[in-house]
Every structure is written in C-alpha cells, then in structure tokens.
C-alpha positions as CSV (number, residue, x, y, z in Angstrom):
1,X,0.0,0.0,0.0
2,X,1.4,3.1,-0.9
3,X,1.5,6.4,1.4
4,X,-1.4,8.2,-0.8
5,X,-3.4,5.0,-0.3
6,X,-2.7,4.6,3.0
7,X,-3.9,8.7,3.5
8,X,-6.9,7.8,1.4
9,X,-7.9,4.9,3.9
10,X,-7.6,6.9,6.3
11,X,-9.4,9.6,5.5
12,X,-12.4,7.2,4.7
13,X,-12.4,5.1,7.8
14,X,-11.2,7.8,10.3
15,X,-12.3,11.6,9.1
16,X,-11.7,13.1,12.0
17,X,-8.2,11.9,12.7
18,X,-7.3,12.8,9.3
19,X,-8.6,16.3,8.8
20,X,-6.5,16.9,12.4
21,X,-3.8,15.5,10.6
22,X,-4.0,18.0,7.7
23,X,-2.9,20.6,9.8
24,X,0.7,18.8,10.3
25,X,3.9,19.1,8.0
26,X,3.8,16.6,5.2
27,X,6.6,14.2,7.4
28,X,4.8,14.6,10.7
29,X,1.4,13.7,8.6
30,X,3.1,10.5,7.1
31,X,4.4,9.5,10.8
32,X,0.3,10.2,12.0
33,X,-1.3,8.0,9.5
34,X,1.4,5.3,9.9
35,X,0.2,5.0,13.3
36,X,-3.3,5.8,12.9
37,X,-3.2,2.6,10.5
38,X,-1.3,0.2,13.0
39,X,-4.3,1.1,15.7
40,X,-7.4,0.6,13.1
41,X,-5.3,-2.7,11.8
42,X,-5.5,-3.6,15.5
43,X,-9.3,-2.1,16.0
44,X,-11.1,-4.0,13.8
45,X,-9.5,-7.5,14.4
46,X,-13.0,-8.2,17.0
47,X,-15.6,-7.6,14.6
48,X,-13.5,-9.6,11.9
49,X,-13.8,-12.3,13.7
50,X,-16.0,-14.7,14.7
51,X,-14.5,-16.6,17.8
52,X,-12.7,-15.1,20.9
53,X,-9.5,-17.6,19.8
54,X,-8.8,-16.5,16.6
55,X,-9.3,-12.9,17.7
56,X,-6.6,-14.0,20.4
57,X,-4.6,-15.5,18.0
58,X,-4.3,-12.4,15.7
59,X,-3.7,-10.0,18.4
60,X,-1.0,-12.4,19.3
61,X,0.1,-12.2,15.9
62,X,0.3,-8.6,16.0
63,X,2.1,-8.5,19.0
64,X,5.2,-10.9,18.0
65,X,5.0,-8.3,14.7
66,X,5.8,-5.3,16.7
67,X,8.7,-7.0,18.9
68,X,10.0,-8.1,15.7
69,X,11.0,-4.6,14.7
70,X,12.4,-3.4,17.9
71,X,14.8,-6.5,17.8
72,X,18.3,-6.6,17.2
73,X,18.6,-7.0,13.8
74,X,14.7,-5.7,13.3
75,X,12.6,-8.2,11.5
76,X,10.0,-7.2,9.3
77,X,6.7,-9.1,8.7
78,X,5.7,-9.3,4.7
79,X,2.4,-6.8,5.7
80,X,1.6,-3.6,4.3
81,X,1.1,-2.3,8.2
82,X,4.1,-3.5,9.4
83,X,6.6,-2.4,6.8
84,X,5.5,1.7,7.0
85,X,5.5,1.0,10.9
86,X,9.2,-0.3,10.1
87,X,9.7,3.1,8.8
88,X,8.2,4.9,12.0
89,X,10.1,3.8,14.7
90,X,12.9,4.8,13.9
91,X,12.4,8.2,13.2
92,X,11.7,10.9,15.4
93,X,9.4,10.8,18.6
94,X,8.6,7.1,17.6
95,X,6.7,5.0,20.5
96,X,8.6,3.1,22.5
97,X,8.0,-1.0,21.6
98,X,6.0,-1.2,25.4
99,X,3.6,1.6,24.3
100,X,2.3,-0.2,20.8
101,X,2.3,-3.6,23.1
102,X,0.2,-1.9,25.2
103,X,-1.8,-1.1,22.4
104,X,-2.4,-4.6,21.3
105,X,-3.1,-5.6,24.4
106,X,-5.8,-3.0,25.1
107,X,-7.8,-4.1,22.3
108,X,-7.6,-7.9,24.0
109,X,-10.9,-6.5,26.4
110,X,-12.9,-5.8,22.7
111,X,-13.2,-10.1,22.6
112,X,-14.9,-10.1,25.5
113,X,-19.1,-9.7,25.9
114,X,-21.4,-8.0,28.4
115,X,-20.5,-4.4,29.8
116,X,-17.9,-2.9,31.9
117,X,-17.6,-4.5,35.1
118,X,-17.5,-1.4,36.7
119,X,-17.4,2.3,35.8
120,X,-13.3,2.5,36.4
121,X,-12.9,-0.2,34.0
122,X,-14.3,1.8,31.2
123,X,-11.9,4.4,32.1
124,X,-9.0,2.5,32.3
125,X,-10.2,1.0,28.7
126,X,-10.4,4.4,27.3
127,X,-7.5,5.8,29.0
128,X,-5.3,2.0,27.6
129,X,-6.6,3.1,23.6
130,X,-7.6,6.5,23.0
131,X,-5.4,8.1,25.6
132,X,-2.6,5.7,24.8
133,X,-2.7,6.3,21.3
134,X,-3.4,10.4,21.6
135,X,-0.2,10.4,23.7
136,X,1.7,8.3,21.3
137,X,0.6,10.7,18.1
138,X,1.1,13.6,20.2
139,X,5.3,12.9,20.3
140,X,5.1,12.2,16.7
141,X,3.5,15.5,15.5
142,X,6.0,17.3,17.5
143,X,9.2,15.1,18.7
144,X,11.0,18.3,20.1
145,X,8.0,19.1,22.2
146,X,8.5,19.5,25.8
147,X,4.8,19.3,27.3
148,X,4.4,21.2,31.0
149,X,2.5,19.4,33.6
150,X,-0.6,21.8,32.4
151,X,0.2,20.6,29.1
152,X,0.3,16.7,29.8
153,X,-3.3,17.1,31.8
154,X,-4.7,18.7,28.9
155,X,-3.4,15.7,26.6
156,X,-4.6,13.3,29.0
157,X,-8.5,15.1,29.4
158,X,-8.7,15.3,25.7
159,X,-8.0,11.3,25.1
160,X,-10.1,10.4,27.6
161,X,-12.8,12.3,26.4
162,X,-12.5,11.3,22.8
163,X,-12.4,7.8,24.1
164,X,-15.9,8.2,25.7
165,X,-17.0,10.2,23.2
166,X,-15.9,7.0,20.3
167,X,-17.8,4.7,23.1
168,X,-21.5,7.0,22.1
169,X,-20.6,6.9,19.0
170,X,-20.4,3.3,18.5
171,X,-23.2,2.7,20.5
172,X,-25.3,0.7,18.1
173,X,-22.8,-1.6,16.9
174,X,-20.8,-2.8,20.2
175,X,-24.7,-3.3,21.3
176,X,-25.4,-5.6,18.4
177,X,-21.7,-7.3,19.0
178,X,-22.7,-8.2,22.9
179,X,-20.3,-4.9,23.9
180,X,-22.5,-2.4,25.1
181,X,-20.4,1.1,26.1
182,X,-21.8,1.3,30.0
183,X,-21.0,-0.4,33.6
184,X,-22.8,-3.2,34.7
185,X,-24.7,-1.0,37.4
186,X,-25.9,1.7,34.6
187,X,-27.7,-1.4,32.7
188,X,-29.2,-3.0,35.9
189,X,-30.1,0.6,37.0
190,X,-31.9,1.4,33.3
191,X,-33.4,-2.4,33.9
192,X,-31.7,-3.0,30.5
193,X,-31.0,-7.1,29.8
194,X,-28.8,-8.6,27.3
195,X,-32.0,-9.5,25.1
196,X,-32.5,-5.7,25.1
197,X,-29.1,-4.6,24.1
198,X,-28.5,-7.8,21.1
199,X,-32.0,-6.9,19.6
200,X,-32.6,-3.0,20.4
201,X,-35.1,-2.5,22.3
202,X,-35.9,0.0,25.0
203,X,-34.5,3.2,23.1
204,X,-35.4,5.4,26.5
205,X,-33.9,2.4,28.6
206,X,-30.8,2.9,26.5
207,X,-30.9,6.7,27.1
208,X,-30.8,6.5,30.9
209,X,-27.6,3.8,30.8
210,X,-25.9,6.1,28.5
211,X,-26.8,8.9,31.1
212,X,-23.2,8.0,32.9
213,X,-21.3,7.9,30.1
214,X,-22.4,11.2,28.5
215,X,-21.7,13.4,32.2
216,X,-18.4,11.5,32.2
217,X,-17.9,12.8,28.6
218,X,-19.0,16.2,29.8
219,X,-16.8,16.7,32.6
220,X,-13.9,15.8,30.6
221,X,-14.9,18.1,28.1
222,X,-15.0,21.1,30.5
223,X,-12.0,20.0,31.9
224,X,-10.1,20.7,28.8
225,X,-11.8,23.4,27.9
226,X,-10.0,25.3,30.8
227,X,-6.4,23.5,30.1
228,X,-6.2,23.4,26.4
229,X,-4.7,27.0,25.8
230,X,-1.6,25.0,27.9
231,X,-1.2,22.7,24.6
232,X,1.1,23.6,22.2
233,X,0.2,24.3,18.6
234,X,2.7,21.8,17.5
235,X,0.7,18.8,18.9
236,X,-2.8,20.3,17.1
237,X,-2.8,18.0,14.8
238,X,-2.2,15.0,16.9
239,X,-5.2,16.1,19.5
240,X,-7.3,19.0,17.5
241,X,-10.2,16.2,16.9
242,X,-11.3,16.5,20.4
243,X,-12.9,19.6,19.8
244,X,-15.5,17.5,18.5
245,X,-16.6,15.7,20.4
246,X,-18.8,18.2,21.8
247,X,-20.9,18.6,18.6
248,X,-21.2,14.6,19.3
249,X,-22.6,14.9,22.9
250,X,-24.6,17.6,21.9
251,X,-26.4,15.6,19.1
252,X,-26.7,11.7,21.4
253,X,-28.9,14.1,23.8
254,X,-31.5,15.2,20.8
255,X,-32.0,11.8,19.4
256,X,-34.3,9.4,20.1
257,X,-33.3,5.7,20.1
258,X,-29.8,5.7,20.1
259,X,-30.1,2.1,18.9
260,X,-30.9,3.1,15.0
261,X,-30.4,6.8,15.3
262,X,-26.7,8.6,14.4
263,X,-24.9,11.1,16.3
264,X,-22.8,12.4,14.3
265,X,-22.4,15.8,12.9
266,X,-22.0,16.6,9.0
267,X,-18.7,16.7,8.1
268,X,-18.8,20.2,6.8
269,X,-19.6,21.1,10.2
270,X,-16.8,19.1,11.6
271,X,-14.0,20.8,9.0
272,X,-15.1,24.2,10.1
273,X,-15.5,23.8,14.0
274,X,-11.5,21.9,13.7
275,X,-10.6,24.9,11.5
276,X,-11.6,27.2,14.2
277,X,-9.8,25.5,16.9
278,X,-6.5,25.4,15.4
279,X,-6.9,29.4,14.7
280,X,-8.1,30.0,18.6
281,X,-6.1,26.9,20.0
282,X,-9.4,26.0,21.4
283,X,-9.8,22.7,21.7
C-alpha cells in the first residue's frame, strides 16, 4: 500500500483523525497515518472475527509483529502495516515498543461480551486506547516538544474524552456485538438485559444507561476546555479532533433511540469547528 493510499484509507475510515492531521507538515502527517493505520489494523481485528480464539490468536500475531521490529537486527513481517511502521520507529518521537504492546493488548478486552464490570474499567479502557494512542501521536507531531505538567493534563483530558466520546458513537454496533459502552450498574439501574441490548429494544432504557457515560464525557470536556490554551500548537494535529466531540454529545442528547439513530455531525460542520480550533487553540 502506498503512502497516498494509506492517507486515502484513512481519510475514509477515520475523518476526523485525518482532517486533524492535515494541519501537520507533510513528514509529521506520514508519521500520524502510519500510526493511525497500526491502531485501526488492530481495532477492527473483534468484529472480523468470529470466535474469541482466533481474535486472540491475531492479536497475538500482531504483538510478536511489533517486537519483531524493535529487535536486534529488526525483523519485518511481509504486511503492508508492518513495513510503514518499520519506517516509523525509527524516526523521530517514535513509540517506545512497550507503548504499541500496550496497544495490542488493550484491544484484547474488545473479545470479550457484556458491559464494563464497573465504571473505572471503562476508564482504564479508554485511557489504555484512545489516551494511549493520543499520547503516542502527540510525540510524533512534534518530537521536540517539551509538554508542562498543564500541558500533559490537557493531553490526557482530551484522550479520555474522545475515548468516551468513540464509546457514544459506537453505541449501536458494540450493542449488536454483545459490547454495550456502560457499567454493569448503569444497565441494571436502566433495567436494560442482554436480550434488550443484542435486539434493540428500549431506546429510553438505553438513554438512561448512557446517562453515565455522557456526564463522564461532559466533565472531561469542560476540563479541557479550561487547560487546552496550555497545549502547544505543535501537537494540534495530533489532538485537534477532540474539539468534536462536543458537537457529538450535543447531538446523542437530541436523538431518540440511540439504537438506530446517528450522532454524528455533517462533516462540513466538523471541517469548520477543527478549523476554528486550530486558529483560537481552542480545543
């Protein structure tokens, strides 16, 4: 797969990653969708499968891939991926061979069914895959970046609430996949079963479990909206897709069954609102 190709993807299965990466230098662009394509490679590997195992097996797969290129000599698997990755770490701010296991091993919890256990584990989910891979993209837009402790918060608000914000997003399809986005407590509270989430029913049942989810979202959003000035325009493009999540929450709270319904906003609106960010530093 060539680089254009690999921007093209991209831009069709992740928008609002890519526009945010638009606003980078053409090197610090190609670094961003070199990583952006190891995640989604990683991502989707749940839903292409149909039994935990082979889901195991791939992610497995992946993981013995990565350590392969941080050995001495590197190895490099015959996959499109795996060979631009090659590429990455070695150049500047790459991710440290831990960080892309971590990665990997993050995306192990998507083989499993049912909600969150608890409220903290969707955290710690989000935190392990948005927040991990915000952090990662952040050192790649700008490797010479020193962040300030104001800075790093900022960072760390803005993955978390994208990853919460993905979470509403995907609400219909992790239902549909046994995955729903909210804690065990926030379905027994709503009196939402299993039957309920697999077939879609109870759309206002469904609203009051996402209830949790959305204030989390909400209190992460205000708490960037107070640090994000601290972020450097250097790491824009490797963060400036959080301002939208914020047109997202704004639209899951107007819609009616968020089993059939979408939340998000057109993409017009989402070039112009990421345009204005990077001019304000507003995220």
């Amino acid at each position: 797969m060539t680089e254009r190709s690999s921007q093209d993807a991209l831009q069709r299965d992740d928008p609002d990653r890519w526009m945010a990466a638009l606003f980078a230098p053409a090197p610090a662009r190609a670094r961003l969708v070199t990583l952006y394509r190891f995640y989604h490679e990683i991502a989707r590997v749940p839903d292409a499968v149909t039994e935990p195992v082979i889901g195991e097996m791939r992610l497995s797969w992946a993981r013995e891939a990565v350590r392969d290129l941080y050995a001495s000599p590197p190895k490099v698997r015959r996959h499109d991926t795996y060979e631009a990755l090659a590429g990455l770490v070695l150049g500047p701010g790459a991710p440290h061979a831990g960080e892309l296991d971590q990665l990997i091993e993050a995306r192990a919890a998507d083989l499993g069914q049912g909600p969150f256990p608890t409220r903290q584990d969707r955290r710690d989910y989000v935190d392990r895959t948005a927040g991990a891979l915000m952090a990662a993209a952040a050192r790649l837009a700008a490797p010479d970046t020193v962040l300030d402790d104001a800075a790093r918060d900022a960072l760390s608000a803005a993955g978390r609430l994208w990853g919460l914000t993905g979470l509403i997003r995907a609400f219909a399809p992790l239902c549909a996949a046994g995955r729903p986005p909210f804690a065990a407590d926030e379905a027994a509270g709503a009196g939402l079963t299993e039957a309920d989430w697999l077939s879609g029913r109870k759309p206002d049942a469904a609203h009051a479990a996402l209830s949790g989810l959305i204030a989390e979202a909400d209190a992460c959003a205000q708490a960037l909206s107070g640090l994000s000035k601290s972020l450097p325009p250097e790491v824009f493009p490797a963060v400036g897709y959080a301002c939208l999540a914020r047109g997202y929450l704004k639209r899951v709270r107007r819609i009616a069954d968020p089993f059939r319904e979408q939340v998000d906003p057109p993409l017009i609106a989402r070039q112009l609102r990421l345009t204005w960010a990077s001019l304000t530093g507003r995220i």
